[in-house]
C-alpha positions as CSV (number, residue, x, y, z in Angstrom):
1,X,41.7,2.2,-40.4
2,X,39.7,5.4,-39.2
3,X,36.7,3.2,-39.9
4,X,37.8,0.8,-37.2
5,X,39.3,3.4,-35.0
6,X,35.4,5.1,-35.1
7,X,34.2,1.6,-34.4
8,X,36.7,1.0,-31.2
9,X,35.7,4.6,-29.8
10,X,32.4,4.3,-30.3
11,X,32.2,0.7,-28.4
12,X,34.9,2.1,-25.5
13,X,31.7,5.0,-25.3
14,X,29.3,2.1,-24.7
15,X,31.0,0.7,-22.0
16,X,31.5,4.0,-20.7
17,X,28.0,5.0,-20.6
18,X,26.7,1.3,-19.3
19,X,29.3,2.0,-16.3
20,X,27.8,5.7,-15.4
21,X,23.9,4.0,-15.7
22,X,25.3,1.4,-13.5
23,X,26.1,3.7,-10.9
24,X,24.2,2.4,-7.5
25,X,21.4,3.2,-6.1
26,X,20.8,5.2,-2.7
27,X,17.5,3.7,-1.6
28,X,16.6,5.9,1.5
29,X,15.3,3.6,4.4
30,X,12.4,4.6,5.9
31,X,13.3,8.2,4.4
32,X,16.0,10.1,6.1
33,X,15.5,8.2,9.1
34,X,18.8,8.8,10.7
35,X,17.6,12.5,11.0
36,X,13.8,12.6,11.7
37,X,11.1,10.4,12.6
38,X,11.0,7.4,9.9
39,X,8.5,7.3,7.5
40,X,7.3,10.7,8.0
41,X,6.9,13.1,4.8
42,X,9.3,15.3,6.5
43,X,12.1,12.3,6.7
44,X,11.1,11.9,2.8
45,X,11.7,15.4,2.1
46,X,14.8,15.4,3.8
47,X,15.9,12.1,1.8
48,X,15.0,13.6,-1.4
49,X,17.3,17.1,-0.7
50,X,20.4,14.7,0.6
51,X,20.5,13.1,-3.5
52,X,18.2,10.0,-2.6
53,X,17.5,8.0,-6.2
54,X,14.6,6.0,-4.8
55,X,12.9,6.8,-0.9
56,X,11.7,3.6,0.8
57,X,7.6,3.2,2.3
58,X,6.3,0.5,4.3
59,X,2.8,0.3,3.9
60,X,0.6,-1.5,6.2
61,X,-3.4,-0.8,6.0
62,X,-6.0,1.3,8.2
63,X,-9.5,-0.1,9.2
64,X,-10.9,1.7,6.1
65,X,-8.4,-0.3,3.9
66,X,-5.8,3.1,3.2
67,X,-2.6,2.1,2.9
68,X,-0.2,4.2,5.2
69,X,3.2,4.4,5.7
70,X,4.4,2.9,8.4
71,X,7.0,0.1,9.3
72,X,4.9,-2.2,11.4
73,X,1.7,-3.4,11.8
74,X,1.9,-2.0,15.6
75,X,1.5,1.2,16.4
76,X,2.8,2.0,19.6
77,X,6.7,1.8,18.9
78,X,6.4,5.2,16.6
79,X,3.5,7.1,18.0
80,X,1.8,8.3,21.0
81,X,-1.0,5.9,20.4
82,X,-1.4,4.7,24.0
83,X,-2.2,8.4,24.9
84,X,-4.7,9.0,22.2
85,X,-6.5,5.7,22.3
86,X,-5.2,3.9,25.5
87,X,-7.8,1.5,25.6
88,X,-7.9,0.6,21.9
89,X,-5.4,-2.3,22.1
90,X,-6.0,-6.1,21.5
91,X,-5.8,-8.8,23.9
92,X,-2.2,-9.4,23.4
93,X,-1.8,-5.3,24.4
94,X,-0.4,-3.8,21.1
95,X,-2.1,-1.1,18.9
96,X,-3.0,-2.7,15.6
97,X,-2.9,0.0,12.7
98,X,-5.8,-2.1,10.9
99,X,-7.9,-1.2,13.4
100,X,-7.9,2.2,13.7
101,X,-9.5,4.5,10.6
102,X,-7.1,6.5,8.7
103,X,-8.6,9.7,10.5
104,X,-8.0,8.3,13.9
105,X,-4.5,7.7,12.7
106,X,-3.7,11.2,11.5
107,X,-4.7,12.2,15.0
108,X,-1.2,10.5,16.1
109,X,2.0,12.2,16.4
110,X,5.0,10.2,14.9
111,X,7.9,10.0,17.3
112,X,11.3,8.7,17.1
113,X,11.2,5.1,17.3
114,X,11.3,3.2,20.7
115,X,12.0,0.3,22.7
116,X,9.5,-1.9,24.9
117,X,10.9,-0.3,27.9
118,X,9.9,3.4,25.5
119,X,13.4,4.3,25.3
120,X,15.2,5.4,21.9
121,X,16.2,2.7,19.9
122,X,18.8,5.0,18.7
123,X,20.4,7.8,21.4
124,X,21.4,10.0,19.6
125,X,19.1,10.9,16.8
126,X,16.3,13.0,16.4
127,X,14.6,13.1,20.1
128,X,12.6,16.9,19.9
129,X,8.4,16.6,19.9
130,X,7.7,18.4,16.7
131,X,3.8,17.1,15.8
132,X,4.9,15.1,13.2
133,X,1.8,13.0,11.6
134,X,1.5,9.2,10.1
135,X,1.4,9.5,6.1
136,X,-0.8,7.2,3.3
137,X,0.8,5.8,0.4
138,X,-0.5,8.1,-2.0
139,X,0.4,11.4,-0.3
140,X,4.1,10.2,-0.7
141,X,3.4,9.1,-3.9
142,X,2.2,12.8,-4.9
143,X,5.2,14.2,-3.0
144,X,8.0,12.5,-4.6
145,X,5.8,13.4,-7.9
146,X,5.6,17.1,-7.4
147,X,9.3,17.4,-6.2
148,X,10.3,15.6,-9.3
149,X,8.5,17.9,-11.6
150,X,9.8,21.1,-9.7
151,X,13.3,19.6,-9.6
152,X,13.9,18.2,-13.0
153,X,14.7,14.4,-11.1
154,X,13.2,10.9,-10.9
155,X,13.5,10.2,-7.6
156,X,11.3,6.6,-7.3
157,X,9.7,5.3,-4.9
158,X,10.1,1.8,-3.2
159,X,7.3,0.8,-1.1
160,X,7.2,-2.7,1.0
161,X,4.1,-4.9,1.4
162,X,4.3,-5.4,5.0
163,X,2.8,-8.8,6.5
164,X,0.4,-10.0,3.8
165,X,-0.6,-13.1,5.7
166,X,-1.4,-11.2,8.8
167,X,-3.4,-8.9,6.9
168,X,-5.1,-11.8,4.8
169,X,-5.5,-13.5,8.6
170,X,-7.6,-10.2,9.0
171,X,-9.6,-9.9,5.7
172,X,-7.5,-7.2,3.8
173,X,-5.5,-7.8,1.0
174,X,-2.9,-5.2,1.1
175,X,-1.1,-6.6,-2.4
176,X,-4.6,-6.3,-4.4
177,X,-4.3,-2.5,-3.3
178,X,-1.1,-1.7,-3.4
179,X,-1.5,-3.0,-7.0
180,X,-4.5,-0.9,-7.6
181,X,-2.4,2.5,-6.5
182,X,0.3,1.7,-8.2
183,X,-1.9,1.7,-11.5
184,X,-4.0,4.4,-10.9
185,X,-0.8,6.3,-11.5
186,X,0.5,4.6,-14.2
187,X,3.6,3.4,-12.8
188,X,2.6,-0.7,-12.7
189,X,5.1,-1.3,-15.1
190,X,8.6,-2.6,-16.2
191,X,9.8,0.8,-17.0
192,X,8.4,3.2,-14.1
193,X,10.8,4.7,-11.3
194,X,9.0,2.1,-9.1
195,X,10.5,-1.4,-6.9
196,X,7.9,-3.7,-5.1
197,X,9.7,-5.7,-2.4
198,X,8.7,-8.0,0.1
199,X,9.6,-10.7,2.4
200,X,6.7,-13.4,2.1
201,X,8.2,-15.6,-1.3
202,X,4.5,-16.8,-1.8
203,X,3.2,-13.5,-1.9
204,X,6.3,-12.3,-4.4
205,X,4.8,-15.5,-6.5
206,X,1.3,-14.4,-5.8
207,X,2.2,-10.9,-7.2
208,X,3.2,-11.7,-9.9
209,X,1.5,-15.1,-11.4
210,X,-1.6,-14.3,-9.9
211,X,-2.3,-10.1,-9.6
212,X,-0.2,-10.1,-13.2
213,X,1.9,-7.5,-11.6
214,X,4.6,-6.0,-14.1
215,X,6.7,-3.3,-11.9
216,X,10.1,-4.5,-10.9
217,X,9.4,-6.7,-7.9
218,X,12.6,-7.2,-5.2
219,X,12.3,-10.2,-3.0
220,X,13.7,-9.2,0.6
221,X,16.2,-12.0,2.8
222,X,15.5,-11.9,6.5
223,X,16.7,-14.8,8.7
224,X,14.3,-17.5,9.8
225,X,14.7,-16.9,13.2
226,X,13.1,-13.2,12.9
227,X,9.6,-15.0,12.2
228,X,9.4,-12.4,9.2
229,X,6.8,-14.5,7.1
230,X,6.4,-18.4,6.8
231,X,9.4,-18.1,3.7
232,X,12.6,-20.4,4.2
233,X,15.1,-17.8,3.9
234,X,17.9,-20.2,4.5
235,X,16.2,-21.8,1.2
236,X,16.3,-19.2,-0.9
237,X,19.7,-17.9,0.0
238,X,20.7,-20.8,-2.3
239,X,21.2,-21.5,-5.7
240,X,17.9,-23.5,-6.3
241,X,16.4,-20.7,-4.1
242,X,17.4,-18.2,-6.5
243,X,16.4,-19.4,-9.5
244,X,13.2,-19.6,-7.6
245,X,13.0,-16.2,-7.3
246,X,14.5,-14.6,-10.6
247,X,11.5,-16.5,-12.0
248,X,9.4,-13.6,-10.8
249,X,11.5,-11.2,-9.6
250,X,14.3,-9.0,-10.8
251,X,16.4,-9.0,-7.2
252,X,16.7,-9.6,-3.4
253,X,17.3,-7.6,-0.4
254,X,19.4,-9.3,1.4
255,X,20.5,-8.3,5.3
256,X,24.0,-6.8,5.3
257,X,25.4,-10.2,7.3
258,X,24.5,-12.6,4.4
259,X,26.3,-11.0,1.8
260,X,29.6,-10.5,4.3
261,X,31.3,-11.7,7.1
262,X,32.3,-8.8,9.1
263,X,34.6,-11.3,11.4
264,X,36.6,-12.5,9.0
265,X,36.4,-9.6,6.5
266,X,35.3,-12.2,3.5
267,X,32.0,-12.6,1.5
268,X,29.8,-15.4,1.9
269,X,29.1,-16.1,-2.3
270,X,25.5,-14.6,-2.1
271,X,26.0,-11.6,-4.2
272,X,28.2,-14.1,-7.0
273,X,25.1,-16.5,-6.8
274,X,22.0,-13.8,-7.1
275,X,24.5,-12.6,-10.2
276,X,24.4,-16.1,-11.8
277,X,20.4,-15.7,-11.9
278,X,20.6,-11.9,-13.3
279,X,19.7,-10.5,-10.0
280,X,20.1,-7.1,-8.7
281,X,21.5,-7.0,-5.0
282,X,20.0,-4.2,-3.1
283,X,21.1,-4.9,0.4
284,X,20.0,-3.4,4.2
285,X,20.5,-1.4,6.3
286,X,23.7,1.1,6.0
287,X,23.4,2.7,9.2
288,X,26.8,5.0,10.6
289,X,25.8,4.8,14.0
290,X,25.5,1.0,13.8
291,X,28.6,-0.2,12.2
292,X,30.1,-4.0,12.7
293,X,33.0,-3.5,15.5
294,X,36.0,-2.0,14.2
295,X,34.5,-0.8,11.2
296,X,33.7,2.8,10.0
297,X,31.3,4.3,8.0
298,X,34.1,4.9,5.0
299,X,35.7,0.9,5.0
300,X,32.1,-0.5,5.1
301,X,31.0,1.7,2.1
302,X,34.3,0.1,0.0
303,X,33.0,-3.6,1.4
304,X,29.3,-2.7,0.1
305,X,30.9,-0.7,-3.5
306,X,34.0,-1.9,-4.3
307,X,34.4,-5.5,-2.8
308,X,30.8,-6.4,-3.2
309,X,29.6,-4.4,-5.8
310,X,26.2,-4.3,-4.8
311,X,23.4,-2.5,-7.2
312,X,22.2,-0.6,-4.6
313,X,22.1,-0.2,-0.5
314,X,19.3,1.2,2.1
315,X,20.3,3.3,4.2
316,X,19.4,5.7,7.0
317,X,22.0,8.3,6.0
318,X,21.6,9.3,2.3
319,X,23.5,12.6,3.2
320,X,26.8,9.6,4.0
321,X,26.3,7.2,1.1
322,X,25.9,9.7,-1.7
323,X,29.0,11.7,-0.7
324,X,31.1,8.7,-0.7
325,X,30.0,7.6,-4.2
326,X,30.6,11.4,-5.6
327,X,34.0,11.4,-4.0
328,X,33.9,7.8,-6.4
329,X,33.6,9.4,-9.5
């Protein structure tokens, strides 16, 4: 009988200790973009202090072939690039990143990000003119690295190959090096504190059948009519779609609205179906100052936690998630 009763305890323990690895993840978007300008190594920093487990980087490429971090291929939205270099755009008028050199981008300061008409996309958040600067892959790499080591953590890092046609279109093949970064530090691997995402399907295929990629690859749900990439999101919201993608990935990231309807307070299946393939479900964008109507920050975290029961969320406000999930425990 104590046999058994060693044998119960110690399988009640295993359950136990699956539930705490299980816990989700905090992914900060774009670093602690609710706070400071997105993307910068400050807004990482910041991230990192407010209990981040992974910090998000968009990477698109410069004219030398660095990758930086940045959310879009454009320039002028997040930095005073029309000042700088006013006549440096293209035909159609925007600033490409790809062709300015990574020196010429350094010599941009990163502002809050802004609309056509150059107002801030969001009011209320972070609106001073502190000379922030535009950061490469590697020296957030080498952050997150060096504040791990001091710290005792393993914060990871989740970077996102931004428009791999386009760039392709324009002779650079940001997957190939992203790839070749993500091996020079050893981290190209099943095991490493690393997610790969993307929205372009072929190029999540082309990642990994092709390049022979082994990290933990997240394929990312946009709606067709945002142009994203040449993918048929509506097709791989499904169950054929799905199986598609657990083929060579290990999750999605879908947008908050097609894993919930916010109208009618009910899920739409997506989470149950990306389960039946073994999928993680890391949705976006958890923002607190853009909440569905009649919803706060606190009833939207129990949707995403407790009704849901995503894997993981992105968010602006790490400082907001990761206080609700201690209060959890």
């Amino acid at each position: 009988m104590l046999f058994k009763f060693q044998l119960t305890c110690l399988f009640l323990l295993i359950i136990f200790s699956n539930q705490v690895l299980a816990k989700p993840l905090v992914i900060a978007h774009r670093g602690a973009s609710g706070y400071l300008p997105e993307h910068t190594l400050e807004a990482a920093i910041l991230a990192y202090s407010q209990g981040a487990d992974y910090i998000e980087q968009d990477l698109v490429l410069s004219k030398d072939l660095v990758p930086v971090v940045l959310h879009d291929i454009h320039l002028e939205t997040v930095t005073n690039v029309e000042q700088i270099f006013p006549d440096r755009h293209r035909p159609d008028g925007r600033y490409y990143a790809l062709d300015f050199t990574l020196a010429e981008l350094q010599r941009l300061n990163v502002h809050e990000r802004t609309d056509a008409n150059g107002k801030q996309v969001f009011a209320n958040r972070y609106s001073g003119a502190s000379p922030f600067k535009i950061a490469t892959f590697e020296q957030h790499i080498n952050l997150i690295m060096q504040l791990n080591r001091q710290f005792g953590r393993e914060v990871g890092i989740y970077p996102e190959i931004k428009s791999p046609q386009w760039h392709k279109q324009n002779g650079a093949d940001i997957s190939k090096i992203t790839l070749q970064i993500l091996r020079k530090y050893g981290v190209d691997n099943q095991d490493s504190w690393v997610y790969v995402q993307c929205f372009d399907f072929a190029e999540t295929q082309r990642l990994r059948n092709e390049l022979n990629a082994k990290v933990k690859i997240v394929q990312l749900l946009a709606d067709n009519s945002w142009n994203e990439s040449t993918s048929d999101y509506n097709y791989l919201r499904t169950k054929q779609g799905l199986q598609e993608i657990a083929k060579v990935a290990q999750g999605i990231g879908p947008w908050l609205p097609q894993l919930y309807d916010f109208a009618q307070r009910t899920p739409t299946g997506l989470r149950a179906d990306a389960k039946a393939e073994g999928l993680l479900v890391h949705p976006y964008t958890f923002r607190k100052d853009d909440l569905p109507i009649g919803i706060n920050s606190n009833i939207s975290l129990d949707i995403l936690f407790k009704e849901l029961k995503v894997d993981g969320v992105f968010t602006d406000f790490t400082d907001v998630v990761t206080a609700y999930l201690n209060q959890q425990q």
